[in-house]
C-alpha positions as CSV (number, residue, x, y, z in Angstrom):
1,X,44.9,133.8,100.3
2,X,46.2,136.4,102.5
3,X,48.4,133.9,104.8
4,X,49.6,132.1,101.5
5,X,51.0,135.2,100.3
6,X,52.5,136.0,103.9
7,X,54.1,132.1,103.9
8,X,55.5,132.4,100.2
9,X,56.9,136.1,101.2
10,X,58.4,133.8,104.8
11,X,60.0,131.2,102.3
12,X,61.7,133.8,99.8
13,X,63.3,135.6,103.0
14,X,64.6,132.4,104.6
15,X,66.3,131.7,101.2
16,X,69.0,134.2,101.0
17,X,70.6,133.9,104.8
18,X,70.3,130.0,104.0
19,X,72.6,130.5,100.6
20,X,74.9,133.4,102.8
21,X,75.5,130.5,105.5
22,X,76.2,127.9,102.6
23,X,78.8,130.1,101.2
24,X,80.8,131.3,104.2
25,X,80.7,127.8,105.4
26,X,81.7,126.1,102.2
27,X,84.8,128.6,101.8
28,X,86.0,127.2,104.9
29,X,85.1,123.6,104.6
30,X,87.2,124.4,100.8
31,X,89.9,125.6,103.4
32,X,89.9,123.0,106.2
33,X,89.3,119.8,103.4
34,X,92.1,120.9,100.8
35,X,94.2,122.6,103.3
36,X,94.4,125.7,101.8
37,X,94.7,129.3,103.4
38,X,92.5,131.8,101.9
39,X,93.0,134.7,103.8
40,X,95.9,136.4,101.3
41,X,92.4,136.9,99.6
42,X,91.3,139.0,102.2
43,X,91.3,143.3,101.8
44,X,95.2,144.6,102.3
45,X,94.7,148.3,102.4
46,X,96.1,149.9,100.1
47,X,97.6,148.2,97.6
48,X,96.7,147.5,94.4
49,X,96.4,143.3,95.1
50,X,94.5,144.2,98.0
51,X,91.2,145.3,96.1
52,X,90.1,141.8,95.0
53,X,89.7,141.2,99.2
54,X,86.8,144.1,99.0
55,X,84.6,141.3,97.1
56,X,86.0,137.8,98.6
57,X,87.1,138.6,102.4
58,X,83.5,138.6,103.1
59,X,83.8,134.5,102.5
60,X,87.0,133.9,103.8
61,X,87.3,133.6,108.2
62,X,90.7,132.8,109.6
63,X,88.9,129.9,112.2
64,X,85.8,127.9,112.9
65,X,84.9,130.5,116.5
66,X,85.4,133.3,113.7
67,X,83.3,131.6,111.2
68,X,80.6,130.9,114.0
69,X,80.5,134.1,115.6
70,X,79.5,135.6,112.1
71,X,76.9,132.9,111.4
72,X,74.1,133.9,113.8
73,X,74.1,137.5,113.1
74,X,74.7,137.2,109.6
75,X,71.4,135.2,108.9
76,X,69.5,137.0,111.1
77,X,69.8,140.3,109.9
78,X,69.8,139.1,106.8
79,X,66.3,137.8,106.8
80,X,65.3,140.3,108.5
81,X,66.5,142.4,105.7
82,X,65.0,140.2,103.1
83,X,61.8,140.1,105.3
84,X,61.0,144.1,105.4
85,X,63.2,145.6,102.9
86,X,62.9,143.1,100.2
87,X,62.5,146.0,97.5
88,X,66.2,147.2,98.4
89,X,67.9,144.1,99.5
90,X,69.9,142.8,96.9
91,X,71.1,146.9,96.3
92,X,71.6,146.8,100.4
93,X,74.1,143.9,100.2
94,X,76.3,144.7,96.7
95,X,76.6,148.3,97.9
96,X,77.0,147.5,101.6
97,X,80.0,144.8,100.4
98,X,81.4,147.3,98.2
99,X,81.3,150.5,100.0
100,X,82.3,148.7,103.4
101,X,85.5,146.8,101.5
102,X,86.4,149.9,100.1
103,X,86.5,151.9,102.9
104,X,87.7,149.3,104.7
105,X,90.9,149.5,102.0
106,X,91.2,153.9,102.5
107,X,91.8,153.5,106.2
108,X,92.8,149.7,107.4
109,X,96.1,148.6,109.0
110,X,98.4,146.9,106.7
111,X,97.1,143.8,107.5
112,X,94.4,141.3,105.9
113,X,90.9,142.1,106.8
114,X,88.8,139.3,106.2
115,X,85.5,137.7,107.4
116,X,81.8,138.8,106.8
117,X,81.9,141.4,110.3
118,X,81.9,144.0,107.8
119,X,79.0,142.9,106.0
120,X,76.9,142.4,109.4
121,X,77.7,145.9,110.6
122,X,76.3,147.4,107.2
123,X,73.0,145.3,108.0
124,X,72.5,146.3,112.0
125,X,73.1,149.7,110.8
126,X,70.8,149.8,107.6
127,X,68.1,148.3,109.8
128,X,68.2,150.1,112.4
129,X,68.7,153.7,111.3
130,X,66.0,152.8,108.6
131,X,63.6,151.5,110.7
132,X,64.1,155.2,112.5
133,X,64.0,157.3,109.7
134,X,61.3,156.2,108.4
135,X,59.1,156.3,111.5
136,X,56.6,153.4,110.8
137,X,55.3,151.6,113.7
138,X,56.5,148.1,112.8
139,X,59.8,149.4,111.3
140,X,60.9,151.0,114.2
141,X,59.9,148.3,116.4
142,X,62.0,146.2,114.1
143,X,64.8,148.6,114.7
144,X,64.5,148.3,118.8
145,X,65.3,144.4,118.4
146,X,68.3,144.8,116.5
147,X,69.4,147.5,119.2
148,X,68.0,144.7,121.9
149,X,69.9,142.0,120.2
150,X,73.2,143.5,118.6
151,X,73.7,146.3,120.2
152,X,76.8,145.8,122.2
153,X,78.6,145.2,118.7
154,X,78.7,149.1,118.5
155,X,81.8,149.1,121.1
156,X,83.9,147.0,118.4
157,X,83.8,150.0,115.9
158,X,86.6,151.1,118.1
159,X,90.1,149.8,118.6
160,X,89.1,148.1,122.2
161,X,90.5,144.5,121.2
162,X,93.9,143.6,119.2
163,X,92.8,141.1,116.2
164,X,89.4,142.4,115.4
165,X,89.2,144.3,112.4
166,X,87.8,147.6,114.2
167,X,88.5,149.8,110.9
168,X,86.0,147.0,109.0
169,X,83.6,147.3,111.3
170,X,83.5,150.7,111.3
171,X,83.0,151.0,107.3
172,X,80.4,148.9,107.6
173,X,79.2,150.6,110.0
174,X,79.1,153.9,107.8
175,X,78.1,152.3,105.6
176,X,75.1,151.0,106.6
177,X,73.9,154.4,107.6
178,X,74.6,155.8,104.5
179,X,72.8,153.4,102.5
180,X,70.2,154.2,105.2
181,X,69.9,157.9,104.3
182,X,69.8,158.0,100.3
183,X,68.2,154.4,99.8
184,X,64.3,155.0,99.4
185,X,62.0,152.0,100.6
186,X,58.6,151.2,100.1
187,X,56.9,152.3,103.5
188,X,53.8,150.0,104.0
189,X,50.5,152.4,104.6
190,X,48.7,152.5,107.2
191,X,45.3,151.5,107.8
192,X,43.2,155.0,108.7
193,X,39.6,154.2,109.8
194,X,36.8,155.9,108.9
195,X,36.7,158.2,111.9
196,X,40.2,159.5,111.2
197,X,39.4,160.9,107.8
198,X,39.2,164.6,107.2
199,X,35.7,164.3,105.6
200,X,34.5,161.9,108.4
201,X,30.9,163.3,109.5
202,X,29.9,162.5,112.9
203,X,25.8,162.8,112.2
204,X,25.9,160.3,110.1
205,X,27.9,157.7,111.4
206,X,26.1,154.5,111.9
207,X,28.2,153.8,115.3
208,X,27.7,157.1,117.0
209,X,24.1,157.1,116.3
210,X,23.6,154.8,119.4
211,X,25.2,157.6,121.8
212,X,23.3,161.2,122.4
213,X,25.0,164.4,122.8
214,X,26.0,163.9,126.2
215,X,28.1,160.4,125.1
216,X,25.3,158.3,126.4
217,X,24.4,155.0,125.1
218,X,20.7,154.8,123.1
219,X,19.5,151.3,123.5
220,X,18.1,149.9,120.3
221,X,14.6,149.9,122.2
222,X,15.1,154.1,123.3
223,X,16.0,154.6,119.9
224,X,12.5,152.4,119.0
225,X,10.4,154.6,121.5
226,X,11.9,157.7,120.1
227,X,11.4,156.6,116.3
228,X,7.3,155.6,117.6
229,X,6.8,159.2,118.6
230,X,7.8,160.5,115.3
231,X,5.5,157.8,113.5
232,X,1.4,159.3,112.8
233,X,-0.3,156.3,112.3
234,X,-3.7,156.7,110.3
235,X,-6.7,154.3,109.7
236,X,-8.9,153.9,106.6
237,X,-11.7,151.8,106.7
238,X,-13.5,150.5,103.8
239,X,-17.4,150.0,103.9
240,X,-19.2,146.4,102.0
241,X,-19.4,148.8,99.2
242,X,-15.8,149.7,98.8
243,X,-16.6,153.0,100.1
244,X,-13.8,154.6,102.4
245,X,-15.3,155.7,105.9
């Protein structure tokens, strides 16, 4: 029961980086078959026209290396999202593509910011600052392999090379971390055994029972000799006559 649960909880997170690929590839299949040229659509900072691009650039990618280098990460971290977040997830990604596109509009270069870079800034940074705050084992561990994995994108948050939307990444970036601080997540518990409970009494545990005060193992036939000693055997005899003797 428990692994069907774990396979059907496997099958929901695989299903929403497999519709995010869909959709940033069929934009540009739409682009490439029809010959049109989305990326007008795209955020232009600033202007009024330019606010429609905080919902669509995340689809639209000026070339197939652009479209490819956003694929990868893009499903990843979101399954991984999806995976060990699932409570927040949907929330993570409307909020992540609205608060990176809009802050993306307040300080970008009058230019057309497109492509879903913003969008997988907001996710490394969710995951990974989420993973910290929260201080769970597994979550944390998750957060080291997104460090492990992505975390040479942090250097493109900065103006280091000419046609990469830095400011996007950035907002997304801020994002992210945001969402990380006032989002509240379900934090799985942690198994506590017996001997880790406050009213845990040593006396009586079965387990420590076999060792003596000095950490010693009692072998089950010590522990028989000892229990013999305490044992007063007595013998009635009954005569022919029913008599006790």
């Amino acid at each position: 029961m428990k692994d069907f649960k774990m396979l059907k909880m496997w099958e929901k997170a695989l299903l929403a980086p497999l519709f995010a690929v869909l959709a940033i590839w069929m934009v540009y299949w739409a682009e490439v078959r029809f010959d049109f040229n989305f990326n007008h659509l795209g955020v232009q900072p600033r202007t009024l026209s330019g606010l429609k691009g905080v919902i669509l650039s995340p689809f639209i990618h000026s070339s197939a290396e652009h479209l490819y280098n956003n694929t990868i990460p893009l499903a990843v971290l979101t399954f991984f999202l999806f995976l060990f977040y699932k409570g927040v997830a949907f929330r993570v990604l409307l909020l992540g593509v609205l608060g990176s596109g809009i802050l993306t509009w307040l300080i970008g270069r009058p230019s057309y910011h497109i492509g879903a870079s913003g969008l997988i800034y907001v996710l490394a940074s969710f995951i990974f600052f989420k993973g910290i705050f929260t201080k769970h084992y597994r979550l944390v561990a998750l957060s080291l392999i997104v460090v492990f994995v992505y975390g040479s994108m942090i250097w493109y948050v900065f103006p280091i090379k000419d046609g990469i939307s830095w400011e996007g990444h950035l907002s997304g970036f801020l994002t992210g971390l945001l969402l990380a601080l006032f989002l509240r997540v379900h934090t799985p518990q942690e198994k506590k055994y017996d001997w880790e409970k406050e009213d845990f009494d040593e006396e009586n545990d079965p387990f420590l029972q076999h060792f003596d005060a000095d950490g010693n193992f009692i072998s089950t036939s010590e522990k028989f000799e000892e229990f013999k000693e305490q044992i007063e055997i007595k013998y009635h005899y009954k005569s022919k006559d029913g008599k006790e003797e």
